[in-house]
Every structure is written in structure tokens, then in C-alpha cells.
Steps between C-alpha positions, in 0.01 A plus 500: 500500500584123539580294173251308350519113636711263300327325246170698552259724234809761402718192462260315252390831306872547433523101380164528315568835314881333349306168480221671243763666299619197386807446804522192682644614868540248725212472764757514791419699807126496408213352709278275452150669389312332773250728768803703633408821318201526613166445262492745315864577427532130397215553268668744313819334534362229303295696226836636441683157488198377258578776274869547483467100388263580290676749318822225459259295348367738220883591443574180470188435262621813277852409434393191410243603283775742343733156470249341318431779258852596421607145427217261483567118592584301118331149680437343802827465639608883466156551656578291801905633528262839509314384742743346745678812478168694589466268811833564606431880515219439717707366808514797717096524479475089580789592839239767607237309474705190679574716767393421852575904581098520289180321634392184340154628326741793300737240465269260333314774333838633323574131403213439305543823300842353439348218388260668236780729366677158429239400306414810307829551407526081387168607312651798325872349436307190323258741285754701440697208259184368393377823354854480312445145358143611431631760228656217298275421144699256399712214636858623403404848432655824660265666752438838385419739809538817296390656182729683294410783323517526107790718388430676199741680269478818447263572192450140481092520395200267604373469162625303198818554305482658196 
């Protein structure tokens, strides 16, 4: 049995399984996905690439959305230090896309999803601190985001005091 070619389908299932676990290998010794494979073998090849980045992507979404819940942004500029940070995260998604080793219409396709995660996470970041300032009553009042209960003491009654 001969190896597999270098760079060819076992290569890039290999780089696409560690890739959609959340590891960033280095694209190295991998071909170009470009009519060497044959047609249907690329096919696949590329469902798989579409959904391994697909899967960074709602990762990515998630632990942000888990960011944002644990310690919601207090204004604008903790929302945007969020979001920069965010961004950041998404750099190994933006060098796959980037990548001349893909062919231009998944390249372009993957771009523009990168583009509307962007935004829904800006969206979400912003409504996230509004929906804080909206809670405020009063200029110079506390926001209240809990109700405490009422401790009673024991035998202390509802009614009157006699």
C-alpha cells in the first residue's frame, strides 16, 4: 500500500479534524484544494472544510456569548475592549479564509460570514450595556438587577402588634 500523496484528502482531513476542535496547525505540507482530487473527492473535501469553519465560528460565537453573560460590558468602551478582543480570537478563521491553499468562491463565502459575525457580535456587545443603562430609574440611582427576598424573624407576625 503506497502512502497517501503529500498534501492530499488524508492530509487535509487530519488538518480539518484539529482545525474544528479549536487547534490552529499550520497548513504546511497541504495542497491547494484545486481539481487534483478529482470531482467528487474535492466536493467532499470542501463540505468538510465549510463545516469544520463553521463549527470555529459557532465556538467562537458561544464563548463570546458566555463573556458577555458572565461579565457584561459597564459602557461603550468596555464593550469595544470586548470586542477587539473578540476580533482578535477570530484570526485563525480570517488566515483560512486568506488562504490561497482554498478556492476563491469558499474563500469569499467564509469572509462574509466573518463579516456578519462581526456585526452580530458589535450588535450584541452594544445591547448588552444598553440594556444595563436601561435599568437605571433615576439619574444617580443604583441599578438594581436583583430582588432580595424579605427576611422574616422567626415568629415575627403579618398582622398588627398588640
Amino acid at each position: 500500500m503506497s502512502a497517501p500523496a503529500r498534501g492530499g484528502y488524508a492530509a487535509w482531513v487530519t488538518w480539518l479534524e484539529a482545525f474544528r476542535r479549536g487547534e490552529d496547525p499550520a497548513t504546511e505540507g497541504l495542497g491547494p484544494v484545486r481539481g487534483g482530487f478529482g470531482s467528487y473527492v474535492e466536493a467532499r473535501l470542501l463540505e468538510r472544510l465549510s463545516t469544520a469553519f463553521a463549527e470555529r465560528v459557532r465556538q467562537w460565537q458561544t464563548s463570546l456569548g458566555d463573556r458577555i453573560v458572565a461579565h457584561p460590558p459597564d459602557g461603550p468602551a468596555a464593550a469595544a475592549a470586548l470586542f477587539q478582543d473578540a476580533v482578535a480570537r477570530l484570526e485563525p478563521l480570517t488566515r483560512l479564509a486568506d488562504s490561497p491553499l482554498i478556492p476563491r468562491p469558499l474563500a469569499v463565502s467564509m469572509h462574509d460570514m466573518l463579516r456578519t459575525v462581526r456585526e452580530g457580535a458589535r450588535s450584541a456587545l452594544d445591547e448588552a450595556w444598553r440594556r444595563g443603562t436601561e435599568d437605571v430609574h433615576a439619574p444617580g440611582m443604583p441599578v438594581q438587577r436583583r430582588v432580595d427576598p424579605v427576611v422574616r424573624r422567626p415568629g415575627a407576625g403579618v398582622g398588627p402588634r398588640r
